[in-house]
C-alpha positions in Angstrom: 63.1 96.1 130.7 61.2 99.4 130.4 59.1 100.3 127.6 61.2 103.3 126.9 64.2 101.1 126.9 62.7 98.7 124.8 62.3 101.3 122.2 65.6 102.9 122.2 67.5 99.4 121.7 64.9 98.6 118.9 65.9 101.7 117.4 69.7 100.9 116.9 70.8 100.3 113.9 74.4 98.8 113.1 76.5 99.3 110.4 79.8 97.8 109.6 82.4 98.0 106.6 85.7 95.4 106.3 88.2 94.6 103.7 88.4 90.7 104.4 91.6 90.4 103.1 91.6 88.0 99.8 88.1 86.1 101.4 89.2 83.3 98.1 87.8 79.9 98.4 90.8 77.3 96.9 89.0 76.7 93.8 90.5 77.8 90.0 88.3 79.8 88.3 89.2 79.5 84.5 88.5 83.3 83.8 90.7 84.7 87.0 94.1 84.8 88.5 93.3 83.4 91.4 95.8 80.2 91.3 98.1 81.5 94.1 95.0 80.4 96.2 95.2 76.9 95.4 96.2 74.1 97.6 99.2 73.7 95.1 99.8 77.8 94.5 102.3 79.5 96.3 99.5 80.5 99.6 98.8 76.7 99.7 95.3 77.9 100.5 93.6 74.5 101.5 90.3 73.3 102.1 91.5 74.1 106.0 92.7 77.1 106.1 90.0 78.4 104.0 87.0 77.2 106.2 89.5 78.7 109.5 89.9 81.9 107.4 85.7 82.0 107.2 85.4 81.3 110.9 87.5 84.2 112.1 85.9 86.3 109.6 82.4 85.9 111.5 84.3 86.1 114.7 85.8 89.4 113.8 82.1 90.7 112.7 80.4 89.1 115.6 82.7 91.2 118.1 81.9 94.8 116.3 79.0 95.7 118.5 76.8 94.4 121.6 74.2 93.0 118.7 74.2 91.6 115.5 75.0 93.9 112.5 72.4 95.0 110.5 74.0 95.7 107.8 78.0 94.8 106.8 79.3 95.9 103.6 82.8 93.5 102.7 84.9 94.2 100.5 88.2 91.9 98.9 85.3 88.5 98.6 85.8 86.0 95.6 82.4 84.4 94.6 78.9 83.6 95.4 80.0 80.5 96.9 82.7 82.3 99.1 79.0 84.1 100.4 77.3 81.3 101.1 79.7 79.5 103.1 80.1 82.6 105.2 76.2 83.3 106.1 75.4 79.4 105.5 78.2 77.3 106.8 80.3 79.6 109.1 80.5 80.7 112.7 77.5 83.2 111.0 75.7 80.1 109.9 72.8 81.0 112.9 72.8 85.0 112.8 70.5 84.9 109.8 72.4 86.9 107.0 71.5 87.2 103.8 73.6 88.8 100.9 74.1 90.7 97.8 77.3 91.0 95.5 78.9 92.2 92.7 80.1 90.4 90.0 83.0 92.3 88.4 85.8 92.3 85.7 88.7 92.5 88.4 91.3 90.3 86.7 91.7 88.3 90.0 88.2 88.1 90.7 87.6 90.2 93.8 84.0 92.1 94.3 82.7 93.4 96.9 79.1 92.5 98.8 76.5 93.2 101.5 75.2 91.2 104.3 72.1 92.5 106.2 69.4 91.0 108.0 66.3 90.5 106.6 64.3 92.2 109.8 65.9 95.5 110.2 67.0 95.2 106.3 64.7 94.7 103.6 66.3 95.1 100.1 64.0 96.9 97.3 66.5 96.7 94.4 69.6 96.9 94.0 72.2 97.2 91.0 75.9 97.4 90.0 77.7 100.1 88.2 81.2 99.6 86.7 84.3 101.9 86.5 85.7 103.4 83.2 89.4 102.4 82.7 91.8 104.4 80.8 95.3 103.2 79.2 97.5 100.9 81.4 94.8 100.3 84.5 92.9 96.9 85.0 89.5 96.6 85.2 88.5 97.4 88.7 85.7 96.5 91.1 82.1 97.4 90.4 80.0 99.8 92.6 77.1 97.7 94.5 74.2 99.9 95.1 71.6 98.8 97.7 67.8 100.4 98.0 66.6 99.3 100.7 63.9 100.1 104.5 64.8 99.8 107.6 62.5 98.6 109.9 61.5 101.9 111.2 60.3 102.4 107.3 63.1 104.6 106.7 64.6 104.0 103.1 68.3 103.6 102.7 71.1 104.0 99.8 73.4 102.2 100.2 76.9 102.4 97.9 79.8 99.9 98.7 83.2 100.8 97.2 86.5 99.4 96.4 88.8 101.7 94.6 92.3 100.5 92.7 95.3 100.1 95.1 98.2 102.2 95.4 100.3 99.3 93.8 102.9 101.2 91.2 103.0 104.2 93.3 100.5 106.7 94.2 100.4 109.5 91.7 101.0 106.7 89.0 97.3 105.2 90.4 95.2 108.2 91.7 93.7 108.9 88.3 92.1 105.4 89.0 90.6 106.4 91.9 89.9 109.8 90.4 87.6 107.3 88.4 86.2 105.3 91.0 85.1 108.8 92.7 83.5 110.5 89.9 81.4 106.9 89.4 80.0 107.3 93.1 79.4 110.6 92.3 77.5 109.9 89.5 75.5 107.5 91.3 74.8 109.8 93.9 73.4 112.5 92.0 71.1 110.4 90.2 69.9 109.4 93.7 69.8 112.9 94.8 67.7 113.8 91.6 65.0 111.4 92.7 65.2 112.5 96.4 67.1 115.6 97.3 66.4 114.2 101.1 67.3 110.6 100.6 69.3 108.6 103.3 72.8 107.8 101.4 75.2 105.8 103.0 78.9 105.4 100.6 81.3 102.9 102.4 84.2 100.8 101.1 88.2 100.7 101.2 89.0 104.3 99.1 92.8 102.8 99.2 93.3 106.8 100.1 93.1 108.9 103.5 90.8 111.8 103.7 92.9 114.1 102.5 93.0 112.4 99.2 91.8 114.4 95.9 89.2 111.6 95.5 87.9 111.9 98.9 87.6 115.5 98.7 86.1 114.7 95.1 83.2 112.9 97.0 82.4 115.1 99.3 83.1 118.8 97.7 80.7 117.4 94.4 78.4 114.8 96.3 77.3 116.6 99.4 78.3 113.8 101.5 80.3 114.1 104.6 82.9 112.3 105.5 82.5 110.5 109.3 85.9 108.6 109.6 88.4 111.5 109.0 89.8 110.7 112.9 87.7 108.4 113.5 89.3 105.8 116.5 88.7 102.2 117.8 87.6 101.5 121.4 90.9 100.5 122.9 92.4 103.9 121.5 93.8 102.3 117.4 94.0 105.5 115.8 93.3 104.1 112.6 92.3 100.8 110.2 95.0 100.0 108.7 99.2 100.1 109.1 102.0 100.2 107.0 105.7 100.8 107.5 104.3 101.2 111.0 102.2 104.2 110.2 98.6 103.7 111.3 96.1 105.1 108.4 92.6 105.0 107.6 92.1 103.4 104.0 88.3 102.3 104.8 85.6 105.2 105.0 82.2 106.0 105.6 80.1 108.9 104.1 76.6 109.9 104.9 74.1 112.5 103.7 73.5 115.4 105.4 69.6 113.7 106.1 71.2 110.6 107.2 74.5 112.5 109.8 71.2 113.4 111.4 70.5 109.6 112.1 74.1 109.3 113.5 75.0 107.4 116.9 78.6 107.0 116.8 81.1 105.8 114.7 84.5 103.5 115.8 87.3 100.7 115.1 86.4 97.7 116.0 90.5 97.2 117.5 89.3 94.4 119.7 92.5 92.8 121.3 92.3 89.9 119.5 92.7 91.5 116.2 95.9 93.0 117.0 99.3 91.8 117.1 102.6 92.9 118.1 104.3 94.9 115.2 107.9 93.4 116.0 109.5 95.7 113.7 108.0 98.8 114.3 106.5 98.2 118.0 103.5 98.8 118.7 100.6 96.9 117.3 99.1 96.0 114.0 95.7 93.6 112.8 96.6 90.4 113.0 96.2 89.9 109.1 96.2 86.6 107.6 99.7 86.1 105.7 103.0 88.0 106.4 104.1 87.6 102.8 103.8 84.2 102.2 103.6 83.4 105.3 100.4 82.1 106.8 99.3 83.0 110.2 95.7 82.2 112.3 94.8 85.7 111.4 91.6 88.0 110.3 92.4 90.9 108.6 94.9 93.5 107.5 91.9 95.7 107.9 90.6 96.4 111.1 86.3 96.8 110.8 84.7 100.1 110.8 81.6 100.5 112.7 78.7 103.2 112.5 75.5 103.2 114.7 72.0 105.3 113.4 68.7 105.7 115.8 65.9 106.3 113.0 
């Protein structure tokens, strides 16, 4: 291998974002409503499936790109101990991964976290904002903010997201994710204030497409842009996510202008063998892991969502 080649490859750097799909372990937690996954509530989630379910997790992650991920931002994880079964006792248990999470008031316990590795990733603080709720919305999933250098010596922000479903209908919810927007944007400034240059990076499931007034909140107030409007996978998915046999894209990723500078390329991951026949619709959809109650050997109803920098 050439010098020159050497240092292009060392300059890579991989980031990934995935809604895991209720990543629960089968233990109550007094304080949730998490007793569906139970071995005795109605997903019988056993000691089993939960440990296949963490597997193909790190399978899917592993398959995003040629090398490791440097950075993976989940969202739709339970617990610390959910965390450490995934970088400690998984498929992933050798690739290194550390982690950081939030710990939220989402009544059934779901927060989101980052994995990185601690070569090309080296955390300098970090910190978790929560969302404001108005009349008749639960409490939602925090903001995790990240501060961290890259192994170029680049410093990174990085701001994972996981804004309210559409559950109840979509105009009834988008004032929740009206919230969930101005927070980031609010975090962002106060970033931008210290560094008008800084690296930003906001990722997450926005439960919205681009088009969305919180989307367009983000970027007309934050000076971000927006890299997955279109974005495709690989093997030609044309989005993340399907419903009612409609593909969409529910997960983005938004970058400073100082960071779009940095940017590779940006893709699915819509590896075969995350897809499955959509029987109803034709076509394909991800291979989630329960059709209604229904369990199946599945990953995700989210497909991953890749972005590569050179710094």
């Amino acid at each position: 291998m050439t010098m020159t080649l050497s240092l292009l490859l060392a300059s890579l750097f991989t980031f990934v974002e995935l809604n895991c799909e209720n990543l629960f372990d089968c233990r109550h937690d007094s304080l949730k409503q998490d007793t569906e996954f139970m071995p005795d509530g109605q997903r019988h989630w056993t000691a089993t499936r939960y440990w296949g379910k963490l597997n193909r997790i790190g399978q899917e992650l592993l398959s995003c790109s040629e090398e490791l991920p440097d950075v993976v931002a989940l969202c739709e994880v339970e617990n610390d101990t959910v965390m450490r079964d995934l970088t400690r006792r998984s498929l992933l248990r050798n690739a290194g991964y550390e982690y950081l999470m939030s710990e939220s008031d989402d009544v059934r316990g779901i927060d989101v976290a980052l994995l990185y590795q601690p070569a090309t990733f080296r955390p300098i603080c970090y910190e978790t904002f929560s969302v404001p709720t108005v009349k008749g919305m639960r409490p939602t999933r925090d903001l995790l903010y990240v501060k961290g250098e890259t192994r170029t010596g680049d410093t990174l922000h990085i701001v994972v997201v996981h804004a309210p479903s559409r559950y109840g209908g979509e105009r009834r919810t988008r004032p929740y994710r009206m919230l969930v927007a101005r927070r980031v944007t609010q975090v962002c400034d106060s970033i931008r204030d210290r560094s008008a240059q800084a690296l930003v990076l906001v990722a997450g499931d926005f439960n919205d497409p681009a088009t969305s007034p919180a989307l367009r909140h983000v970027t007309g107030n934050c000076g971000l842009q927006l890299i997955t409007d279109g974005v495709k996978g690989r093997h030609g998915t044309p989005g993340n996510y399907r419903h009612d046999g409609e593909w969409q894209q529910l997960d983005h990723v938004l970058l400073s202008p100082s960071l779009h500078s940095h940017l590779q390329e940006a893709y699915i991951n819509d590896e075969p063998f995350l897809l499955e026949e959509d029987k109803r619709y034709g076509g394909q959809k991800p291979r989630r892991t329960f059709v209604g109650y229904r369990h199946q050997k599945g990953f995700s109803d989210h497909l991953p969502v890749v972005v590569q920098f050179r710094f």
